[in-house]
C-alpha positions as CSV (number, residue, x, y, z in Angstrom):
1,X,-2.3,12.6,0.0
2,X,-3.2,13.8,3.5
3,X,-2.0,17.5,4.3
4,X,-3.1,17.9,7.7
5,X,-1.2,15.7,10.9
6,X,-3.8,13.9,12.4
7,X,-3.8,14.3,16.3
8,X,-3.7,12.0,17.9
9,X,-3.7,9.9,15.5
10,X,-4.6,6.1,15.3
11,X,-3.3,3.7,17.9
12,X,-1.0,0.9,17.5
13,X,-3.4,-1.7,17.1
14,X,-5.1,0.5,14.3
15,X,-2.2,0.5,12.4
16,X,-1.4,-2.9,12.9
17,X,-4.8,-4.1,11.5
18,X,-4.8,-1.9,8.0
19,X,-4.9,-4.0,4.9
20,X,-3.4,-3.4,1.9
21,X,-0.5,-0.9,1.4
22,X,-0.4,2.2,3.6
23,X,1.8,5.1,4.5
24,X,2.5,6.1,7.7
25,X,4.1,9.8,8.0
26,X,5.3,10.9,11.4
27,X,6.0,14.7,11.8
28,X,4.7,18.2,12.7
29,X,3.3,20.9,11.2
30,X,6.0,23.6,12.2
31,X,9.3,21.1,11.5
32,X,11.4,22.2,8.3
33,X,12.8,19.0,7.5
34,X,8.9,18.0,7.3
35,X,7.8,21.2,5.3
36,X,10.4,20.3,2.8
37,X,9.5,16.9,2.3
38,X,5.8,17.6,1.5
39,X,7.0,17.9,-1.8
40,X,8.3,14.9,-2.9
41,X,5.8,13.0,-0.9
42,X,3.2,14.6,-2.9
43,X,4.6,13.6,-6.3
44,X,5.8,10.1,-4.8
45,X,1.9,9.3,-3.8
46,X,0.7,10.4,-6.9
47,X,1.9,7.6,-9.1
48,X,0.5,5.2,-6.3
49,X,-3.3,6.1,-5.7
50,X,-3.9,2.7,-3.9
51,X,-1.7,3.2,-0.8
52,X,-3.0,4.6,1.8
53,X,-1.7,7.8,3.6
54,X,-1.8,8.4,7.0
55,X,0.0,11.6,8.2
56,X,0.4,11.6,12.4
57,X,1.5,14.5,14.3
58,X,4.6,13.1,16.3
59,X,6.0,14.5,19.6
60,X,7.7,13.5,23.2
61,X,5.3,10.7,25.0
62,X,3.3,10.1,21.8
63,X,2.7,6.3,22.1
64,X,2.4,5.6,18.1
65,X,5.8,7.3,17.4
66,X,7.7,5.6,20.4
67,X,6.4,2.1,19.1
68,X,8.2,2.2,16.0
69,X,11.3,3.6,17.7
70,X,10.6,7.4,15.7
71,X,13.6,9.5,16.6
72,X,13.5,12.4,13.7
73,X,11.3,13.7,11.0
74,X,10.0,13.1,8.9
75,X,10.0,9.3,9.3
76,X,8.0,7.4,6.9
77,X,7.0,4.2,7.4
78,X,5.8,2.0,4.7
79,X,3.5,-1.1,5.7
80,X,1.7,-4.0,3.9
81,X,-1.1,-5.3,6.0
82,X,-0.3,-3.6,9.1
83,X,3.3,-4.7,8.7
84,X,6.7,-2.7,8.2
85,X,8.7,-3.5,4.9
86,X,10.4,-0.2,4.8
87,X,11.3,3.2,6.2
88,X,12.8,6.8,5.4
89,X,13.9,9.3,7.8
90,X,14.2,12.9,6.3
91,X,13.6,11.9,2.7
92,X,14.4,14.6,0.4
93,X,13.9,12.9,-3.1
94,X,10.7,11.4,-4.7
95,X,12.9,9.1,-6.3
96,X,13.4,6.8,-3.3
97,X,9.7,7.0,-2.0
98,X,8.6,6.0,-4.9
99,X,10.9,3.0,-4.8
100,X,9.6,1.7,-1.5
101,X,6.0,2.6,-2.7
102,X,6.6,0.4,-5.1
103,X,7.7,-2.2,-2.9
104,X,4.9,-1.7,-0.4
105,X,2.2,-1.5,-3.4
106,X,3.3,-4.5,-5.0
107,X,2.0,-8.2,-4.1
108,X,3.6,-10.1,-1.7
């Protein structure tokens, strides 16, 4: 698990050509909702050491959050080869990020 926000992060068309399962995180280091989620995130990614964890400080104008429509955080996006299959916004439980983990980790 990433515990630092990348800034600025990778572009769009980074994301877009990852392989295998990844984990997008969009937040900031001084949001609550965020600092309460590191948690669960944390013990989610631990049972899934293959997916990939990318942790992007979000804001106003910042072009990777507005492309996938990011209105609160933390927003997680889950991806498969570059491409969304789920999403959380202000997870609080490890249960349900596990589940998508799962989803995203799985074969197609």
């Amino acid at each position: 698990m990433n515990t630092e926000y990348e800034n600025p992060g990778p572009t769009r068309a980074d994301v877009d050509s990852l392989q295998g399962a990844a984990l997008l995180e969009f937040g900031t280091p001084w949001c609550g909702y965020c600092r309460a989620a590191q948690g669960p995130i944390a013990e989610a990614l631990a049972g899934h050491p293959g997916v990939r964890h990318l942790k992007v400080e979000d804001g106003s104008g910042r072009p990777l959050g507005r492309s996938f429509r990011v209105k609160f955080w933390p927003t997680l996006v889950f991806l498969r080869d570059g491409a969304e299959v789920g999403r959380l916004v202000r997870p609080h439980d490890a249960g349900q990020i596990r589940e998508c983990l799962a989803q995203v980790a799985s074969p197609a």
